[in-house]
N, C-alpha and C positions, 0 to 999 in steps of 0.2 A: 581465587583467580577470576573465573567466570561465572556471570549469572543469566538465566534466561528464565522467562513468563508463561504463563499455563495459553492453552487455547481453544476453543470451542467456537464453532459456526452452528449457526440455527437458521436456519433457512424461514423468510418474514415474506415479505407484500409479494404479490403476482403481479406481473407482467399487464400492461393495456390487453381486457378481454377474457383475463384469467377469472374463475369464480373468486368471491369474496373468504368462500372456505378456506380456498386454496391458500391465502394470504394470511389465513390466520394458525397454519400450523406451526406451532411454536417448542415445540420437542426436541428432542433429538433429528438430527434430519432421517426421513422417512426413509424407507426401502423402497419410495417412488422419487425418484431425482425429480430436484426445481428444471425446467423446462420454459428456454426462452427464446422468441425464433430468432433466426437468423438472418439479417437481411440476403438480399437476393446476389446482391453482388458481392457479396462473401466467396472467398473459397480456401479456408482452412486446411490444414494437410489432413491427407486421411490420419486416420487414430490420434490425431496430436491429442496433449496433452498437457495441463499447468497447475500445479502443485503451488498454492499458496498455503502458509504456515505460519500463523500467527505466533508473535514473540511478546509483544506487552507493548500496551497502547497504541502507536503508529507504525510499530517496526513488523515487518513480513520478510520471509523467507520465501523467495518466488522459484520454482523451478519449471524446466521444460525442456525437452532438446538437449539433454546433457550441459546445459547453462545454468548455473548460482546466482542470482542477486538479492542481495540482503539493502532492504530500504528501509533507515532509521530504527534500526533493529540492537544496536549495539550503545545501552546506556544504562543510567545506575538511579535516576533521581524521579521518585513520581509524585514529588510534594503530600505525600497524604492521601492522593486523588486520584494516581493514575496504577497502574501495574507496571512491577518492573520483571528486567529478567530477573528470574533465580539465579541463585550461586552457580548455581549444578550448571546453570546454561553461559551465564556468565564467564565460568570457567573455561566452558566449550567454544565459544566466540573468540575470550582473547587467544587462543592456544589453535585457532582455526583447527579444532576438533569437530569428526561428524556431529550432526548436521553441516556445519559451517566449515567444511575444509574447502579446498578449491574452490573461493570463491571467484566469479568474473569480475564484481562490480559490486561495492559500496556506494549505494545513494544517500548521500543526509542531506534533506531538505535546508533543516536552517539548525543555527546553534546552540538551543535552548536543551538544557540538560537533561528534559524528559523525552529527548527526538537522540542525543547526543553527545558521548561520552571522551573527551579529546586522548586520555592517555590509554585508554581500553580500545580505542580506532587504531592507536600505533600500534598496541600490540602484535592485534591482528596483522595488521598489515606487515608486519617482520616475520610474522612465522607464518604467513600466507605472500610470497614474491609477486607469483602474478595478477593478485586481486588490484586494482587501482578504484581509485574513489572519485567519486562526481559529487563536488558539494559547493557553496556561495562562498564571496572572499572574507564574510567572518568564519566558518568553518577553518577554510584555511592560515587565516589570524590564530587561531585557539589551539593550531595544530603544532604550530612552528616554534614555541614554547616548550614544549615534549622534550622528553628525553629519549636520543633516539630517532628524530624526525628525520636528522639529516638521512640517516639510513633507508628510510621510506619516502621521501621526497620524490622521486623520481616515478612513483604511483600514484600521486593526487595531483587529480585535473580540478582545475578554479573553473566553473561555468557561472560567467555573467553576464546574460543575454542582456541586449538594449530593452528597453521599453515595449512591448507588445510583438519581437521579436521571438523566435528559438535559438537554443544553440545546441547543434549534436553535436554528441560523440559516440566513435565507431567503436565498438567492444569483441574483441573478438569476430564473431559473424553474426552480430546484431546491434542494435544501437540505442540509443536511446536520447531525447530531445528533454531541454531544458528550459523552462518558462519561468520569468519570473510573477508572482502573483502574491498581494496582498495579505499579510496576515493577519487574519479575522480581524481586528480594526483599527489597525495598524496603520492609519491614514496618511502619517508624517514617514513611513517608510523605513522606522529605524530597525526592525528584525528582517533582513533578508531571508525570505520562502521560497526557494524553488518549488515547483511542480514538475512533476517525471513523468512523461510519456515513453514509456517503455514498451519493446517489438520484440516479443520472445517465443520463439515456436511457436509460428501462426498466427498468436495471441498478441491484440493490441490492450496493455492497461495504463490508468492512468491515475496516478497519485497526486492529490492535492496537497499534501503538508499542511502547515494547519491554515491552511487560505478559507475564508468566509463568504458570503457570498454576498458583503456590501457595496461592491463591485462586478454586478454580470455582466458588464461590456468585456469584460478584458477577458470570460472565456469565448467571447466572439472576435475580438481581436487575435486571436491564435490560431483564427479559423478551425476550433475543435469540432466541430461537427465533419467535417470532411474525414478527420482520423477512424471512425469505422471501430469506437471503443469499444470492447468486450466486457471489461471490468475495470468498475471505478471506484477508486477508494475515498469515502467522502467523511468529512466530520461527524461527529454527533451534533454538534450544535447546528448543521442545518437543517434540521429537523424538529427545532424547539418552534413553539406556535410563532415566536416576530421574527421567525428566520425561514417560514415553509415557502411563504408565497415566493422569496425571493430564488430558494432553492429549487422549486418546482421548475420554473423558469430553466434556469442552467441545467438542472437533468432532464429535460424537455428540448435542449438544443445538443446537450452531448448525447443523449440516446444511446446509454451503455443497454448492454444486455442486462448485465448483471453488476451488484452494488457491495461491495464490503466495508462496514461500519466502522468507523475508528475511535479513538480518543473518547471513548465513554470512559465516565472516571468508574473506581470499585464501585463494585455491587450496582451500576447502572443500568444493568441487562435487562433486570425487567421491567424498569421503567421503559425503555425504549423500544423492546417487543408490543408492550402495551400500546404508547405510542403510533410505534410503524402499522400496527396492527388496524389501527383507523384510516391507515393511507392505501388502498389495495391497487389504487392509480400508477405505482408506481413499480418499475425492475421489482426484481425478486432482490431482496436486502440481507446478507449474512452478518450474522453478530458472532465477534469474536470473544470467547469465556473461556476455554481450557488451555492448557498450557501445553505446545506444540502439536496440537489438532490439525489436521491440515485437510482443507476444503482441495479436492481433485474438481478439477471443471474438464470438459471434454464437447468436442463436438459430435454428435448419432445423429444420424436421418436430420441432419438441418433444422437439427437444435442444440444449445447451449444447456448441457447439466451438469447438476455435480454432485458430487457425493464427502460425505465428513469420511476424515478416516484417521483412525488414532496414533499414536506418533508408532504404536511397534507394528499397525497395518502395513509401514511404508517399504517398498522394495530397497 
């Protein structure tokens, strides 16, 4: 039935001002939380709290506030290169089994089979009513083919923002904005990428899908610096040496607190600790490796920490 992916966060680079030590603890995360401050005009709820859970490759399980949203988390193909769910998890998703039952909201970026699985999205979506899905109009092209669609139709929202525009939509009692953005060099524009800015208990994040960064106007065109992002989910490849300068830039104007790594293919973790591990300029960077690991972030005394916690730690 279902499959789902291992997960592991390792806590990487420190924050502007952090020691260089700091940035290269590469272990398991410490018993001293990553520590990133807060700007001033922050004001977080007391104790909040956001549970992200890594699934395989792009897909995270986000929680907070009694909210579900599963982003690119539900698929079967990782060409050789990427991680997929497991059966075991697999099975859990389409049957909206715990982890995955009540969920609010399915994001899928764009259509490509290792972000995106079309008869394993119906599934869910039949034996989960209230979950509805936010994804581009070839999503919904891949979807309508199914068996079954008609039944779940009435759950998926098409967001096709204009050109350097958003488009929300309201979920329950949080929302979340839709950008369109380039996919890695995709110049002629034929794989529709959304970007998800998502607003979930207190917590501003912000997922790229697999957008490149051949294009940094256009996360100025969004005016994303004004959004006040907590946590941002970024490729691996902007991180590769002909890809830093241009990356530095855009996390330089979005100014997350904190960074979680995506789409590194198998066994690329240590190349990319290694890597980040030369960058100590940058957010504190988690790498995801074990299979539903899930990084707790939290705000104390006017900082951003978080701690790994194993999938039987979780309440």
């Amino acid at each position: 039935m279902c499959s789902i992916s291992r997960v592991f966060f390792r806590s990487r680079a420190a924050w502007f001002g952090v020691a260089a030590a700091a940035a290269l603890a590469i272990g398991r995360l410490s018993a001293a939380p990553t520590v990133a401050p807060m700007p001033a005009t922050a004001s977080p709820a007391v104790e909040a709290t956001i549970d992200i859970t890594y699934v395989a490759n792009e897909g995270f399980l986000v929680s907070s506030a009694g909210r579900k949203v599963l982003i690119d988390g539900i698929f079967t193909e990782g060409f050789g290169r990427f991680d997929t769910p497991t059966a075991e998890v697999l099975d859990q998703e389409r049957n909206a089994r715990p982890p995955f039952d009540h969920l609010d909201a399915l994001l899928v970026t764009h259509y490509h089979p290792d972000h995106f699985s079309p008869a394993d999205v119906v599934c869910h979506l039949a034996n989960d009513p209230p979950a509805i899905l936010i994804g581009p109009p070839q999503v919904g092209d891949l979807l309508k083919p199914i068996d079954g669609y008609a039944a779940v139709a009435q759950q998926i929202r098409i967001a096709s923002p204009a050109p350097s525009e958003t488009a929300e939509s309201a979920v329950r009692d949080f929302s979340v904005k839709s950008m369109a953005l380039q996919h890695l060099s995709d110049r002629e524009g034929k794989h529709q990428n959304l970007g998800f800015l998502l607003y979930l208990g207190g917590f501003t994040l912000f997922h790229v899908g697999d957008a490149g960064v051949s294009a940094p106007a256009a996360f100025q065109e969004f005016k994303l610096a004004g959004e006040n992002i907590d946590i941002a989910f970024l490729n691996c490849y902007w991180f590769d040496d002909e890809n830093l300068s241009a990356a530095r830039k855009i996390i330089g104007y979005l100014k997350p607190k904190a960074i979680v790594l995506m789409h590194q293919g198998v066994k690329q973790a240590l190349h990319y600790r290694e890597l980040l591990g030369r960058l100590p300029d940058l957010p504190p960077i988690y790498l995801a490796e074990s299979p539903l690991e899930t990084l707790r972030f939290r705000w104390k005394s006017g900082a951003l920490i978080a701690e790994r916690r194993q999938a039987r730690d979780r309440p």
